[in-house]
C-alpha positions in Angstrom: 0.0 0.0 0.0 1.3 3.3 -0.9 2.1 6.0 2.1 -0.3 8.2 1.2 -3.3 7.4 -0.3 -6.3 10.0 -1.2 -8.5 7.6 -2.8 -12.1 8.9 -2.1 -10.9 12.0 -1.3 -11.9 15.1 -3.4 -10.0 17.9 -4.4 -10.2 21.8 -5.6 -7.1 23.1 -6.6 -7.1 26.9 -7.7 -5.4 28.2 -10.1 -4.7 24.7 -11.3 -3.7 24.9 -15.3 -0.5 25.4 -14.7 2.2 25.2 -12.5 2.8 24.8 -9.2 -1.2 24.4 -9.1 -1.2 21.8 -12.0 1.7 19.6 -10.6 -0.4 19.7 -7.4 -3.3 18.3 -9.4 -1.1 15.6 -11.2 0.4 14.8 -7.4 -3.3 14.2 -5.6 -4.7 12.6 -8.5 -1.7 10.1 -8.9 -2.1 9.6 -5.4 -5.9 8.3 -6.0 -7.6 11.7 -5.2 -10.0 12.7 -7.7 -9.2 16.5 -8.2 -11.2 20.0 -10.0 -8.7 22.0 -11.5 -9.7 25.7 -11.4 -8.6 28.4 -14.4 -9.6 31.7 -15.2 -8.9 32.2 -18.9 -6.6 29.5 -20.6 -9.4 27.0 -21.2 -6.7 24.9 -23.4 -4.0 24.4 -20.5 -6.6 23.3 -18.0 -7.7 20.8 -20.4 -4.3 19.6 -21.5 -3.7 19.2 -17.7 -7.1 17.2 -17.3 -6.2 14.7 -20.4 -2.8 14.2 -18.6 -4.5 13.1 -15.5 -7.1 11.0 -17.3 -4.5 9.5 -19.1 -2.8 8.1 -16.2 -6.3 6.9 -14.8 -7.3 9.2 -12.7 -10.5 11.4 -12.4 -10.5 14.9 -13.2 -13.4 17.8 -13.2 -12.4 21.3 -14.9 -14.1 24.3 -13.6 -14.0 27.9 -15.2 -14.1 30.9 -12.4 -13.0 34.5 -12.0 -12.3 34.5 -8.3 -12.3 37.8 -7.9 -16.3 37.4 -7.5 -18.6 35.9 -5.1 -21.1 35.2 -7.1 -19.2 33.3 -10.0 -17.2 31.6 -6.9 -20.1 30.4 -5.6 -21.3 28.4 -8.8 -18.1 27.0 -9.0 -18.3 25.5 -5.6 -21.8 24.4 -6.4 -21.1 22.9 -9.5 -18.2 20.4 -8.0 -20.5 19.7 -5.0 -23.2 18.6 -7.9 -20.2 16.5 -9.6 -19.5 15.0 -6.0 -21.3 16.1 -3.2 -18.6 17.2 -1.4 -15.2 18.5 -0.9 -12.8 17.2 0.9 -9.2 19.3 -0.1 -9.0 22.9 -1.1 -5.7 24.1 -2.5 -5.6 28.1 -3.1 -3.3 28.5 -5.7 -4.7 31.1 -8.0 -2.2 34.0 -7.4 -0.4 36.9 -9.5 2.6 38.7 -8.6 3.5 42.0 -10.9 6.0 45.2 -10.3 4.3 47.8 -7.7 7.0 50.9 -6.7 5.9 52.6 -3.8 4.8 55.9 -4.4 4.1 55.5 -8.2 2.3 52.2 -7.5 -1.6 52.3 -9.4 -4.6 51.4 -7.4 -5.4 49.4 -10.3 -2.3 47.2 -9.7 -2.4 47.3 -5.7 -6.4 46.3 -6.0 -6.2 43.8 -8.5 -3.2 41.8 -6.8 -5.6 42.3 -3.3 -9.1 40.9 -5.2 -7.1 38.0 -6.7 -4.0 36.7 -4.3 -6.3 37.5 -1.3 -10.3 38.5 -2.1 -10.1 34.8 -3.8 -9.4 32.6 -1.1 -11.7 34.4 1.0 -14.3 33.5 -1.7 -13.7 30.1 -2.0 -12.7 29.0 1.8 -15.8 30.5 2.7 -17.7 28.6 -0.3 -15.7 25.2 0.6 -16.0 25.3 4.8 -19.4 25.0 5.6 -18.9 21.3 3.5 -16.0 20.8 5.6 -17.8 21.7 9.1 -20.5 19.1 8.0 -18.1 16.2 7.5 -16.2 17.4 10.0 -13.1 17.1 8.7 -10.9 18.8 5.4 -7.5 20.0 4.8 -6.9 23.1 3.4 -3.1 24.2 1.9 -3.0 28.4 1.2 -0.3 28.5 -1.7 2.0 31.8 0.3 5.0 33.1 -0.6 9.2 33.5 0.6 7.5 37.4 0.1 4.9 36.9 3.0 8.4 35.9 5.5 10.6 38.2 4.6 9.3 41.4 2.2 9.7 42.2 -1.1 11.4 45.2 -2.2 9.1 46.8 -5.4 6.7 43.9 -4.8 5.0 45.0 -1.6 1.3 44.7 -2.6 2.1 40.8 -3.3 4.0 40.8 -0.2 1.0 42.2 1.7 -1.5 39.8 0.1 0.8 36.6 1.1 1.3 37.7 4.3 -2.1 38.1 4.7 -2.7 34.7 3.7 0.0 33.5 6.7 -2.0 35.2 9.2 -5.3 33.9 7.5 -3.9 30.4 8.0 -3.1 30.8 11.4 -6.5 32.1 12.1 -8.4 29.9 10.7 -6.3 26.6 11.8 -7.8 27.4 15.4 -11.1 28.4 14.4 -11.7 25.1 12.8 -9.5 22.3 14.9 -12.5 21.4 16.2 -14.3 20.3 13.1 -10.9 18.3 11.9 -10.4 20.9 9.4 -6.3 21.2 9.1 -4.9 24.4 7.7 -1.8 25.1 6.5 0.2 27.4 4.1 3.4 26.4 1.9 5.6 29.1 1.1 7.7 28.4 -1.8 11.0 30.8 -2.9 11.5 30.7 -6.6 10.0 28.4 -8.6 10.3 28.0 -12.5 6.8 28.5 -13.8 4.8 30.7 -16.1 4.8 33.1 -13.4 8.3 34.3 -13.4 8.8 33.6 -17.1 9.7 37.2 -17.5 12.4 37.8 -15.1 13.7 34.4 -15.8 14.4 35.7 -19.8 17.4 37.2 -18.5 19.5 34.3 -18.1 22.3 36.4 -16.0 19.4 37.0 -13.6 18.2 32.9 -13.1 22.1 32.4 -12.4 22.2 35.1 -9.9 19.2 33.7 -8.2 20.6 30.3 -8.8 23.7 31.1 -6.8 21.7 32.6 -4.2 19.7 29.5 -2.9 21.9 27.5 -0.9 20.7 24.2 -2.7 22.3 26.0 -5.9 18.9 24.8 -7.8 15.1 26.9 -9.0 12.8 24.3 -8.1 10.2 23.0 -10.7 6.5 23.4 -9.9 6.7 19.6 -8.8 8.7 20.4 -5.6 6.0 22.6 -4.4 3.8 19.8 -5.1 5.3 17.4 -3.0 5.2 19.1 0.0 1.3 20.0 -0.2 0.6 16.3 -1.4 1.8 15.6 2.4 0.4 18.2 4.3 -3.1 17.0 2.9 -1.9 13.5 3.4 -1.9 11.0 6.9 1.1 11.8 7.4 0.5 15.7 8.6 -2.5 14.5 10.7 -1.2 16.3 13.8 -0.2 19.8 11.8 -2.3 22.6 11.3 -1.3 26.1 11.4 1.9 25.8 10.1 3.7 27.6 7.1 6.3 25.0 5.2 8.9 27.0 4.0 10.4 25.5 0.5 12.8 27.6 -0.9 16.6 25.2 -0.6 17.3 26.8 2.4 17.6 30.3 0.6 14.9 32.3 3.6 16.2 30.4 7.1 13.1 32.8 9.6 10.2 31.1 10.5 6.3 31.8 9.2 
């Protein structure tokens, strides 16, 4: 019998057509959970990541959502509980991180990064608990950020949000311990995916970042994966609360 097995278990994993939230999809499934991946816009990548899943046997919903709203939130919710009547795993993933200057920085931007990277786990935890509270019991990871531990010079706003979503994680790990309801948060460093496609184009920049994680590697999207695949597993029964730092040892503070 494998370690950790999620068969039975369902899953809704945010921001999940692409990667860190699509390896986490590919990770749960393979380990027997069957898993919703979420996406905004690119249609064609969430179902490229649903054949890939399919192809390897397992079972795999794909649900269409701008987060940033309740109301759209909420019939994305409802139409997984229809597919399965219930949720058992909720991954917020969906996140964006852009450049924000203090003191030339636009509402617009500041707003926007708030409605998605924070607004839209609101949305969805408080879509996906009251399932939870009934069955008493659920694990919920909040995808965070290096940013939330430490700062980020010029990214502040996405800073802000993650660190909001430490606190949040916190919070809501005591509120609902006694339902059986673990939260946690990962926080990964950098991590080659789409999402820092443009600052990675410099390749003088990915070596100077390279050089500055002690492990002397960027992680793919899979070793963010890994880590969540355990926190929702057996295996992190008696955790809740925590932030899992996973950034080769480059940010050595706690969360």
């Amino acid at each position: 019998m494998a370690i950790i097995n999620l068969k039975g278990k369902k899953a809704l994993i945010t921001g999940g057509s692409r990667g860190i939230g699509r390896a986490t999809a590919s990770f749960l499934a393979g380990a027997g959970a069957e898993v919703a991946i979420h996406y905004r816009n690119n249609h064609q990548a969430a179902m490229e990541a649903r054949r890939e899943i399919e192809a390897r046997g397992g079972k795999c919903l794909v649900v269409q959502a701008d987060i940033t709203s309740q109301k759209k939130v909420d019939r994305m919710v409802t139409a997984c509980l229809q597919a399965w009547g219930t949720i058992d795993i909720l991954i917020n993933n969906a996140g964006i991180w852009t450049y924000g200057e203090m003191g030339s920085m636009t509402e617009k931007i500041w707003q926007e990064t708030m409605a998605i990277n924070l607004d839209g786990v609101f949305y969805v935890t408080n879509a996906v608990v009251p399932v939870m509270k009934k069955n008493k019991r659920g694990w919920i990871v909040n995808v965070a950020s290096t940013a939330a531990i430490r700062g980020e010079a010029f990214y502040s706003h996405y800073a802000a949000s993650k660190g909001a979503l430490v606190a949040l994680t916190k919070s809501l790990a005591v509120e609902l311990a006694p339902y059986n309801i673990l939260v946690n948060s990962v926080a990964p460093g950098w991590v080659d995916t789409d999402m820092n496609a443009r600052v990675f184009t410099d390749p003088g920049f990915k070596e100077q970042i390279r050089q500055s994680i002690p492990l002397k590697r960027i992680p793919g999207p899979e070793d963010v994966a890994g880590p969540i695949l355990f926190l929702v597993s057996d295996l992190a029964r008696h955790i809740t609360g925590e932030t899992l730092n996973v950034n080769g040892g480059a940010v050595l503070v706690g969360g």
